[in-house]
C-alpha positions as CSV (number, residue, x, y, z in Angstrom):
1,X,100.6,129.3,126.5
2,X,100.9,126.0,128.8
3,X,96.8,126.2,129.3
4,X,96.3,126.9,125.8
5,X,98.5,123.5,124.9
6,X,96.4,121.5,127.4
7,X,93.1,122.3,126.0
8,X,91.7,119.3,124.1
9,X,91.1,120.6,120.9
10,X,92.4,118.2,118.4
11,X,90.9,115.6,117.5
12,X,91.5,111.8,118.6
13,X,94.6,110.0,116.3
14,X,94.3,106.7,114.9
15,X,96.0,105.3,117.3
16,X,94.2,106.8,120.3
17,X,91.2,105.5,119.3
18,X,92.2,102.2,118.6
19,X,93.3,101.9,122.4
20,X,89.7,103.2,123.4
21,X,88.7,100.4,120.9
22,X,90.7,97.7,122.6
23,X,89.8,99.0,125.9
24,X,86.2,98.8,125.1
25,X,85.4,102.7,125.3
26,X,83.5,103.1,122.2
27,X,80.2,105.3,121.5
28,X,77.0,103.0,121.7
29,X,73.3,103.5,123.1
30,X,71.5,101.0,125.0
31,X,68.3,103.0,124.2
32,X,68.7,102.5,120.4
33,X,68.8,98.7,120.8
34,X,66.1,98.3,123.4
35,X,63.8,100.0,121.0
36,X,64.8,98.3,117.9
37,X,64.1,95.2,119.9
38,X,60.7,96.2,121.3
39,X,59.8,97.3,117.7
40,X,60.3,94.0,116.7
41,X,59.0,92.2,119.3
42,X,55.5,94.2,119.1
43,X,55.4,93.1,115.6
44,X,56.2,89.2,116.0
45,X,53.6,89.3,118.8
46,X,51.2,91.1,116.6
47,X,52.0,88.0,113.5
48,X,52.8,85.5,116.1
49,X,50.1,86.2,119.1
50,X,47.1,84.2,118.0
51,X,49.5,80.9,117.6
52,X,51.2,81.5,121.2
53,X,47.8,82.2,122.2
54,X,46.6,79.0,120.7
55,X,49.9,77.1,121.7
56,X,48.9,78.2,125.6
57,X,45.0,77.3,125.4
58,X,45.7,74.3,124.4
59,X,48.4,73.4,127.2
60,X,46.0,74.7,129.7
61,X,43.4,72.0,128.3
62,X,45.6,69.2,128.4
63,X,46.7,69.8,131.2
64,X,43.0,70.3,132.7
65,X,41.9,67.0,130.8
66,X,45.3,65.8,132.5
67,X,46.8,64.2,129.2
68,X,50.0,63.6,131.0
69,X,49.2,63.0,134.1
70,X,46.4,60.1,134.8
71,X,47.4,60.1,138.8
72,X,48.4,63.8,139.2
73,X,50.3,62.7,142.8
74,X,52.5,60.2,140.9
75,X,56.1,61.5,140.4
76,X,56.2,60.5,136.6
77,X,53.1,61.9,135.8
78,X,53.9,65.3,136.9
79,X,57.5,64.7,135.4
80,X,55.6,64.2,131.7
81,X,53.3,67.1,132.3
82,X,56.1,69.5,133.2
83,X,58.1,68.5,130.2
84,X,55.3,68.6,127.5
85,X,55.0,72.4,129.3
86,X,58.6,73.3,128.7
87,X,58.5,71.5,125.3
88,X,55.3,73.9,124.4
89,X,57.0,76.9,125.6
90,X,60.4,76.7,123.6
91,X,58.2,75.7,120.2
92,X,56.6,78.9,121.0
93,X,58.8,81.1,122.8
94,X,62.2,80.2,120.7
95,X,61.0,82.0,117.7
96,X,60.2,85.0,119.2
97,X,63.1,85.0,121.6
98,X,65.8,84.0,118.8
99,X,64.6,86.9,116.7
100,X,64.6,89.8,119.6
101,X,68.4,88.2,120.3
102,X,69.3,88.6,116.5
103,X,67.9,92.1,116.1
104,X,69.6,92.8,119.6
105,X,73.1,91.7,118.3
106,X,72.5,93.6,114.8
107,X,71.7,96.9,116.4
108,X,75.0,96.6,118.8
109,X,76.9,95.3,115.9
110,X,75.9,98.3,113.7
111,X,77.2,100.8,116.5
112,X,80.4,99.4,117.3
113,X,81.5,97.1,114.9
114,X,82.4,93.5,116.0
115,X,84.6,93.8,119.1
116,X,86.5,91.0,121.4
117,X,87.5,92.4,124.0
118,X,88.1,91.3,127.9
119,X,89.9,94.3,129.1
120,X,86.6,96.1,130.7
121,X,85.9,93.0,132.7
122,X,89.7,93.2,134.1
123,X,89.0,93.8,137.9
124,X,90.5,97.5,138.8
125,X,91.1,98.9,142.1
126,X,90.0,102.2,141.5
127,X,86.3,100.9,140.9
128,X,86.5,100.1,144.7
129,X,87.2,103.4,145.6
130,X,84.1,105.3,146.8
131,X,85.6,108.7,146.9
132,X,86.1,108.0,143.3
133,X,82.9,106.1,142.9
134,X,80.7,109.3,145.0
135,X,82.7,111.9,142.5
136,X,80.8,109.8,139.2
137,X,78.2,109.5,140.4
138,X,77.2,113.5,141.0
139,X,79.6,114.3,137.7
140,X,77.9,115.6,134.6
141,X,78.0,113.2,132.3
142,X,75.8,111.2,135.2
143,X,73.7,114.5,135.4
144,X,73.1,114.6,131.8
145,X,71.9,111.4,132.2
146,X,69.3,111.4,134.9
147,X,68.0,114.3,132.8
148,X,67.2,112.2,129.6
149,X,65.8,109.6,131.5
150,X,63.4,112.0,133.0
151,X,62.7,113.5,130.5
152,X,62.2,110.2,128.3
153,X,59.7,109.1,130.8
154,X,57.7,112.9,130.7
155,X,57.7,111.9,126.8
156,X,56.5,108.1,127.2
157,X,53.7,109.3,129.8
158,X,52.9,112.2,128.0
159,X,52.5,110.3,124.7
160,X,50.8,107.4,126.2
161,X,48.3,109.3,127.9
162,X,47.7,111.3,124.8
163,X,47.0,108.2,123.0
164,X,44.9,106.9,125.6
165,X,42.7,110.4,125.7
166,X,42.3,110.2,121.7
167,X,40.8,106.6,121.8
168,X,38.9,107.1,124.7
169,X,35.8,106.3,122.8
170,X,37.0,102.9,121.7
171,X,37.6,101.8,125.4
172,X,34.5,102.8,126.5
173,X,32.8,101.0,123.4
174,X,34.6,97.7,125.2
175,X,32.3,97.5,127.9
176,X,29.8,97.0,125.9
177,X,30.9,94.3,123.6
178,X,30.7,90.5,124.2
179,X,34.3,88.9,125.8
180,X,35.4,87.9,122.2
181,X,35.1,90.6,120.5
182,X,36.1,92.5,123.4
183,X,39.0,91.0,123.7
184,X,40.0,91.4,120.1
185,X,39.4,95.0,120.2
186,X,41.4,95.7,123.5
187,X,44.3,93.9,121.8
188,X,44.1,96.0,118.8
189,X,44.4,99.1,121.1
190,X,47.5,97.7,122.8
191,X,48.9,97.0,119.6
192,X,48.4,100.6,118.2
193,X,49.5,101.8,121.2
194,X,52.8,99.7,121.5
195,X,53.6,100.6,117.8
196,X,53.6,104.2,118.6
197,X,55.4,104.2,122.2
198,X,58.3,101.7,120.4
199,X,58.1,104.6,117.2
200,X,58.7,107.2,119.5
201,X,61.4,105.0,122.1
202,X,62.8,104.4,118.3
203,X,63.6,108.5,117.5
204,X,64.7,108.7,121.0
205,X,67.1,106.0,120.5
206,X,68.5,107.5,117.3
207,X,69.1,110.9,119.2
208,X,70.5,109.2,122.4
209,X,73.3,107.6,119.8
210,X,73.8,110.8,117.9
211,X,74.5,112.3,121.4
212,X,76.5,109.2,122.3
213,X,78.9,109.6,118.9
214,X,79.7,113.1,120.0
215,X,80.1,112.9,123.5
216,X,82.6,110.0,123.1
217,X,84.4,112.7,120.2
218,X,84.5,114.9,122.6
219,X,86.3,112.6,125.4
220,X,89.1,111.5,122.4
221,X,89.7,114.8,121.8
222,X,93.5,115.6,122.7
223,X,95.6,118.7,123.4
224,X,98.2,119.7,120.9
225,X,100.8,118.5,123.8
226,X,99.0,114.7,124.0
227,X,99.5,114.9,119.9
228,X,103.3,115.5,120.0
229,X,103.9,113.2,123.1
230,X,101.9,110.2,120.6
231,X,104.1,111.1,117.4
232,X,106.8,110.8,119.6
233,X,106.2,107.5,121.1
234,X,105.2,106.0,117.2
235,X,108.0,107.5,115.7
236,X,110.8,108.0,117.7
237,X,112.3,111.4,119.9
238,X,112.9,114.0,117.2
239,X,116.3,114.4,118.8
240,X,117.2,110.4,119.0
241,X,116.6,110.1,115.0
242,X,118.7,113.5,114.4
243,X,121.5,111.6,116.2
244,X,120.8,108.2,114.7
245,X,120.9,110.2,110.8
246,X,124.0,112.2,112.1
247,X,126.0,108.7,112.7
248,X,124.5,107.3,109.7
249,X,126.5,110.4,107.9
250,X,129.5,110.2,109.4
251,X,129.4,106.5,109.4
252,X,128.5,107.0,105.0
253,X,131.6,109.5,105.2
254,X,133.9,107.1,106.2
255,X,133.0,104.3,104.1
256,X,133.1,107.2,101.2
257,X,136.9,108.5,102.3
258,X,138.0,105.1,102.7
259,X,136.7,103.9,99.0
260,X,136.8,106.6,96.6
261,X,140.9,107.3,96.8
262,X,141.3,103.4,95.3
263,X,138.5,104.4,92.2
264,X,139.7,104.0,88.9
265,X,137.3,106.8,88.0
266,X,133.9,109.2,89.3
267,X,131.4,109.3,86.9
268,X,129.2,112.3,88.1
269,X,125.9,114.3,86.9
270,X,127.8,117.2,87.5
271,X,126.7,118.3,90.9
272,X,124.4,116.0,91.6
273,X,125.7,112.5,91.4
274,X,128.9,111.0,91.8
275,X,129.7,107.0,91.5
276,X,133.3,105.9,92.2
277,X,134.3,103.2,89.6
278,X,136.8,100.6,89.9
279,X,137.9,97.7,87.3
280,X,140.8,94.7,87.9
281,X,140.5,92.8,85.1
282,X,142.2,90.2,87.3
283,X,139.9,89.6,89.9
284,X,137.1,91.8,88.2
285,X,134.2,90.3,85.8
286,X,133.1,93.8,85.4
287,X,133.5,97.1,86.9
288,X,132.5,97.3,90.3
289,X,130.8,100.7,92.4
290,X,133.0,101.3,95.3
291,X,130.6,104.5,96.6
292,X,127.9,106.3,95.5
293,X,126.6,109.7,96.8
294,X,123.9,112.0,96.1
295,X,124.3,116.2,97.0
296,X,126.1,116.6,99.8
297,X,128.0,113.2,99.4
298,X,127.9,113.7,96.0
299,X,130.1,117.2,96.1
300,X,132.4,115.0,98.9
301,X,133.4,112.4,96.7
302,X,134.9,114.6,93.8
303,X,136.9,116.6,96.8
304,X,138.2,113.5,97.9
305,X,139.0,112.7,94.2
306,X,140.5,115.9,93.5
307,X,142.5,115.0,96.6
308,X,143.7,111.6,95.9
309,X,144.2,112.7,91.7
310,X,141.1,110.4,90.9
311,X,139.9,111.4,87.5
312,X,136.0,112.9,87.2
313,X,134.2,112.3,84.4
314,X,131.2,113.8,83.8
315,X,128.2,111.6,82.2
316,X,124.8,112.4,83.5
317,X,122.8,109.8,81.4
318,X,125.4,107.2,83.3
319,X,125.4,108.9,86.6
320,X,122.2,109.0,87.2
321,X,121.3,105.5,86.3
322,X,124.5,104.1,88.0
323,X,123.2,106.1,91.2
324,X,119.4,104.3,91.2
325,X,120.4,101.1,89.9
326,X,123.6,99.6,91.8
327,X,124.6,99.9,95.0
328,X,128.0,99.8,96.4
329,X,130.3,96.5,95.9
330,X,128.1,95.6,93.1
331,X,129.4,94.9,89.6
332,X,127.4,97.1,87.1
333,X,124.9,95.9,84.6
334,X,125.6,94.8,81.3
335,X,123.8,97.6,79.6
336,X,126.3,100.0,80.7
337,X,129.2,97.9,80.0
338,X,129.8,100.2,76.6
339,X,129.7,103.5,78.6
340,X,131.7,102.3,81.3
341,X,134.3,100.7,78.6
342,X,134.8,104.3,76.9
343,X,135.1,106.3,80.1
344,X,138.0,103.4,81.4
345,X,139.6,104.0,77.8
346,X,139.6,107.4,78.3
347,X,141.0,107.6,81.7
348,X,143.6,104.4,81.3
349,X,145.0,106.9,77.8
350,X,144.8,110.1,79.8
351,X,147.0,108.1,82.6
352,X,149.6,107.0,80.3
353,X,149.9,110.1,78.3
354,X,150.6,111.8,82.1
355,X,153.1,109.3,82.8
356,X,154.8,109.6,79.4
């Protein structure tokens, strides 16, 4: 039974995986964005590569017709020419590098969510113990691991070299074309063949997530114990909140001996309800509820009425609204004045008669 109870076979609480939230433990695959990014960044090189071509030729010339730099050895002039270099590259390079870093930051956003969090870059001790360090490294989860990548690279080489075989032809047909052209087919080849390595680095990416989602399921998963012990820390010891509504009892039971034998009058449901009434037209606006009960309380307060020779009245209409609508030491409201009037009238006549 104690192994059975340890086995993780519930799965993760709220709770429990908010903490691997805040502790940064949540599932995400590196693959899937590196391939969403490559994806992308094959196709802005395919719409954007004849202007960064361009952009670089015409560096290259100016700085062989040395634009910037008239006297090549003179500190200033190799200052300008450097800077109209870098000032090239950003104009060309920021476009392409801004949109890889936005598609980067999508992909990671659409796996975790947006998450703040410092707590995995808190330094640990353990992580500088190489016992511990040895034992993860040779684990499964690290076996499991070197296995994908191995066998993603079987794929990738496989794939490319199938692609290669099938457009053999074309290369071949290179050799005999002048450099332009030559060069304009050998970057249409590279192109077809990035499109198809990112397609393919793509699927592997979706199924490296997929595996990533259940794997870190699997690590959330609790044991029926870990489930009890995290309802009881939320809500409290089951025993601590019997004692806490056993005083609350006693502590209602005293407040209801102490007020019901000065009541004028308990209006009950029968068995239900039971409101003790009291009215001083002295000190008194209107009658006020001394103590109210419900079952158990309810069936107390007409024994401690019987007791004390505290007349019962039975209304139900009145003793159910009473019950849900004032609470003891309040005055009632004014749309049971009437009601509470006749019941008074009754009991102050049935007093007198028994005094007579």
């Amino acid at each position: 039974m104690a192994e059975s109870a340890q086995e993780k076979t519930e799965p993760a609480t709220p709770r429990r995986r908010q903490k691997a939230r805040e502790e940064g433990n949540v599932a995400k695959s590196m693959d899937l964005t590196a391939s969403v990014a490559l994806l992308l960044g094959v196709a802005l090189l395919y719409m954007l590569g004849r202007q960064m071509f361009g952009g670089m030729k015409g560096l290259v010339e100016r700085a062989l017709r040395a634009d910037f730099a008239s006297n090549p050895a003179r500190a200033e002039d190799l200052v300008a020419a450097l800077a109209d270099g870098i000032y090239v590259y950003v104009e060309l390079a920021a476009p392409f590098m801004g949109a890889m870093a936005f598609v980067a930051l999508v992909a990671t956003l659409y796996q975790v969510g947006l998450l703040l969090t410092t707590k995995p870059l808190a330094p640990k001790l353990s992580k500088f113990n190489l016992i511990k360090g040895a034992q993860q490294m040779v684990n499964l989860r690290a076996l499991m691991r070197f296995v994908q990548s191995m066998l993603k690279v079987v794929l990738l080489l496989g794939l490319g070299g199938l692609l290669v075989y099938l457009d053999i032809e074309k290369l071949l047909h290179l050799a005999l074309l002048d450099v332009e052209p030559a060069f304009a087919g050998a970057c249409e080849l590279v192109f077809s063949l990035s499109v198809k390595l990112a397609l393919m680095l793509l699927i592997l990416g979706v199924i490296d997530y997929a595996y990533q989602k259940w794997q870190h399921e699997e690590e959330l998963k609790m044991s029926k114990q870990d489930v009890k012990e995290e309802m009881r820390n939320m809500d409290g010891d089951p025993m601590v909140k019997q004692r806490r509504a056993r005083v609350a009892r006693q502590l209602a039971m005293q407040r209801v001996s102490a007020a019901v034998p000065q009541a004028d009058v308990i209006v009950t449901n029968p068995t239900h309800f039971a409101v003790a009434l009291k009215y001083d037209a002295s000190t008194m606006k209107a009658p006020k509820v001394l103590a109210k009960g419900a079952d158990y309380l309810a069936m107390r307060i007409r024994q401690i009425a019987a007791v004390h020779g505290v007349p019962v009245v039975e209304r139900k209409e009145l003793a159910r609204a009473l019950y849900r609508e004032v609470d003891p030491g309040m005055e009632i409201p004014g749309e049971h004045y009437a009601a509470v009037a006749e019941i008074l009238a009754y009991v102050y006549r049935l007093s007198k008669q028994q005094t007579a």
